[in-house]
N, C-alpha and C positions, 0 to 999 in steps of 0.2 A: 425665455431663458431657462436652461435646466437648473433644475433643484440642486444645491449644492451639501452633501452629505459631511459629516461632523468629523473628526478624528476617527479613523474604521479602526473597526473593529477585526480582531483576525478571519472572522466570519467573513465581511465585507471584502476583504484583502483578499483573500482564498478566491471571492468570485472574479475580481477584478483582472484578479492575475492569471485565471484562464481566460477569463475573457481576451485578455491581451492578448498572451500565447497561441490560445484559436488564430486568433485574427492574421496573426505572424503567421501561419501554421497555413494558412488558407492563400494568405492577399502578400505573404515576405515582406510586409512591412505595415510598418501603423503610424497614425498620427495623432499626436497627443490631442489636439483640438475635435479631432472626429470621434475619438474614442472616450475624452470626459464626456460630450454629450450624448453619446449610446449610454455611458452606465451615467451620467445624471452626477457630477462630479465634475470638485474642479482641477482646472488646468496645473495645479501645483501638487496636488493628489496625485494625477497621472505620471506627473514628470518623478515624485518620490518613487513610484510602482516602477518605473523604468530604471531608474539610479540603484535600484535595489536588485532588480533582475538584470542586471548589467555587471553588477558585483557578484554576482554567483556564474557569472558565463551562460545564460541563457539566453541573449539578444546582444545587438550592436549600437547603441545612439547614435543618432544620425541628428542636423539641425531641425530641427518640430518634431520627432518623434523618434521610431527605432528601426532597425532592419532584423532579419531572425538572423541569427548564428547557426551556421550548420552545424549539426549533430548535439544540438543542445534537447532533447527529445523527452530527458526525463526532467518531471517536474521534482522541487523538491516537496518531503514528506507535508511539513508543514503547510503549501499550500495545496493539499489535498485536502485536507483534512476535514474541510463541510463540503464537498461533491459526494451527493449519492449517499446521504448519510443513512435515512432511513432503510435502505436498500443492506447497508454494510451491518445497521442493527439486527435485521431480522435475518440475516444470514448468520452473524452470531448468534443468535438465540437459537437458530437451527444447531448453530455447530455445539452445543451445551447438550443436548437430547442423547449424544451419542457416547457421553462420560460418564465411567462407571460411578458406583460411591466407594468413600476410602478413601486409603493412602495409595495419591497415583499421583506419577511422574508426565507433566504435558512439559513443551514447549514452544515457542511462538517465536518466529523470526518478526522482523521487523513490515510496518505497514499501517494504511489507516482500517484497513475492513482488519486484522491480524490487531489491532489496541482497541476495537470494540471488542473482540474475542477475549483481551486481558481483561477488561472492564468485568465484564461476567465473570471471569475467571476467578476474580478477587472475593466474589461474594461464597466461594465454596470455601469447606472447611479440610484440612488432611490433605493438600495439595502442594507438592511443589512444584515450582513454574519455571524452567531454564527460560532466557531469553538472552539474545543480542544485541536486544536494539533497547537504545539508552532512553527513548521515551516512553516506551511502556515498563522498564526498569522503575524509572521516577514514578509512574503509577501506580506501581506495586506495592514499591519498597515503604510507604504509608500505612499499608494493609495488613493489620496482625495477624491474620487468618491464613497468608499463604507464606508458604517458606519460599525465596526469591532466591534463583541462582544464577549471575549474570556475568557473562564469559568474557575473556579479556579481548585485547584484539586494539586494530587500528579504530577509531572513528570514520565514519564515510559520511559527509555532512549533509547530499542531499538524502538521503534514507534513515539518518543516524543510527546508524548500524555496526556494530563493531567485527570488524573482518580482518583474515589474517592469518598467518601459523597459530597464532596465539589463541584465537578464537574457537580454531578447527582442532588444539591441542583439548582443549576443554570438552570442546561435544563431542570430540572423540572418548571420551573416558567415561559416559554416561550412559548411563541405560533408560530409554524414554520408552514410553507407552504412546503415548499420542501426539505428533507434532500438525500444529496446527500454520499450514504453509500461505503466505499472502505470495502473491505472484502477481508478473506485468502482463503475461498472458501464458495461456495454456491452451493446447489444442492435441487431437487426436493423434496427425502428424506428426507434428515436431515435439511435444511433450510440453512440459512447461520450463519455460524463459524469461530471465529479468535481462536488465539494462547494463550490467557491470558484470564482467568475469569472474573479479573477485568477491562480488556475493553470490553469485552463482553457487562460486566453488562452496563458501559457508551453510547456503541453505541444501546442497546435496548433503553435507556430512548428516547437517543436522536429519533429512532424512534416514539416511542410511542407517543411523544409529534409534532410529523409531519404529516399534510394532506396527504402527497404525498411520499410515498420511492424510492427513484431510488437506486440501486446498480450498480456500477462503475467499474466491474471487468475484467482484460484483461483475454485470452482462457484459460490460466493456473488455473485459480481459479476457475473454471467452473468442477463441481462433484465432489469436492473435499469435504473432512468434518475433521475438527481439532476436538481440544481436549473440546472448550470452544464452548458451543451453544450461537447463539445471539437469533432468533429470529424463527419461522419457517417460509417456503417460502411463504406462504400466506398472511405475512406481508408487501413483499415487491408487488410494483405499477408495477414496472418497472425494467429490468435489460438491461443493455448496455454492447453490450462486444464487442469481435473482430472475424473474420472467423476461426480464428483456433481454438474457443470452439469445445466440443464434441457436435457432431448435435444430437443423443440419447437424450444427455443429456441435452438439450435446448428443444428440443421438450416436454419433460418430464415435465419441466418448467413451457412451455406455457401451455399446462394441467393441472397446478393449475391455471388458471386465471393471470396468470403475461404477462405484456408485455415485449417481448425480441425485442430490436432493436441492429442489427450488423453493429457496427463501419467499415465505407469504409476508407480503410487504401491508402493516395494518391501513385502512382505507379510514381517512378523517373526515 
């Protein structure tokens, strides 16, 4: 009999619930009894993980288990949030190398590899940080060190991102040095793309109105293209990512003119 694990932790949650999603993603359906015994969990566990991803629309209940929902494709931020962590660290530690000293204006849309980036961000001094997205706001807004300026706008609950006239009124009126861009993918072709129009629209402005673009994306997001264009790749300055990108497809990159710098992931 599998091991039956305790009240999860959001860590625990975050794998479970790809794991689920794969599974949907692969097989169009899962079953609760097949899949506590893959992750070693019990049957009440599963069924919570289902009842929850049911309420945000990204699966259907079915009797034993779920079916997938069509176009339900983005996860929300939260359970991102331990996939690929170390991979997301040392791309932000890369993306820190390239910030001058002083008083400098960055900003950071919303994202989990883009909240390691605040994370560092927080430890400099003489910075202000625009941001849209409400939970690297909350990280901030803690931290005496940086000046925090966080733009109004709708909420979007799976990104928690605020978007909107009201948002795009805001980074419209600011003069940024460095925006540091998280995306769902980016490719030579098509530029880079998220999941939703209306951040799209918010993460162009936010470039437009930046000297410098960095995109912050780990290897998964690399030659991919969603449904919402942001910007084309000649927009962006810079891309940071990790060795497991496609090399084709970085190479391809570097051939518009972008700098591609690969995050060294530390070996334990």
């Amino acid at each position: 009999m599998a091991a039956v694990s305790p009240w999860p932790t959001a860590a625990q949650q975050s794998r479970r619930v790809s794991a689920i999603l794969a599974r949907l993603a692969s097989a169009g359906s899962v079953s609760i009894g097949a899949i506590a015994t893959e992750l070693g969990v019990s049957r009440a566990t599963i069924r919570r993980d289902l009842t929850a991803l049911e309420e945000q629309n990204l699966l259907t209940r079915t009797h034993g288990g779920a079916v997938a929902r069509e176009g339900a494709a983005e996860l929300p931020v939260r359970y991102r949030a331990g996939q690929g962590q170390q991979q997301k660290q040392a791309i932000a530690r890369a993306a820190m190398r390239g910030l001058p000293a002083g008083p400098y204006v960055v900003a950071v849309n919303g994202g989990t590899t883009t909240r390691e980036v605040a994370r560092l961000l927080a430890s400099r001094t003489e910075l202000t940080v625009v941001t849209n997205a409400l939970d690297i706001a909350m990280e901030l807004a803690m931290r005496p060190r940086v000046r925090l300026v966080v733009t109004g706008g709708r909420a979007r609950n799976r990104s928690c991102e605020l978007v909107g006239p009201w948002a795009e009124r805001t980074l419209g009126s600011i003069n940024i040095g460095t925006a540091f861009i998280g995306v769902d993918g980016i490719s030579a072709r098509d530029g880079v793309s998220t999941h939703d129009e209306v951040e799209a629209r918010i993460n162009a402005v936010m470039i437009e109105r930046s000297r410098r673009v960095v995109v912050v994306a780990d290897g998964t997001k690399i030659g991919r293209n969603l449904l919402a264009h942001v910007v084309p790749v000649s927009a962006v300055d810079e891309l940071i990512t990790d060795s497991g990108a496609d090399a084709a497809e970085l190479a391809a990159i570097r051939a518009r003119n972008v700098t591609v710098t690969i995050a060294d992931t530390p070996v334990r």
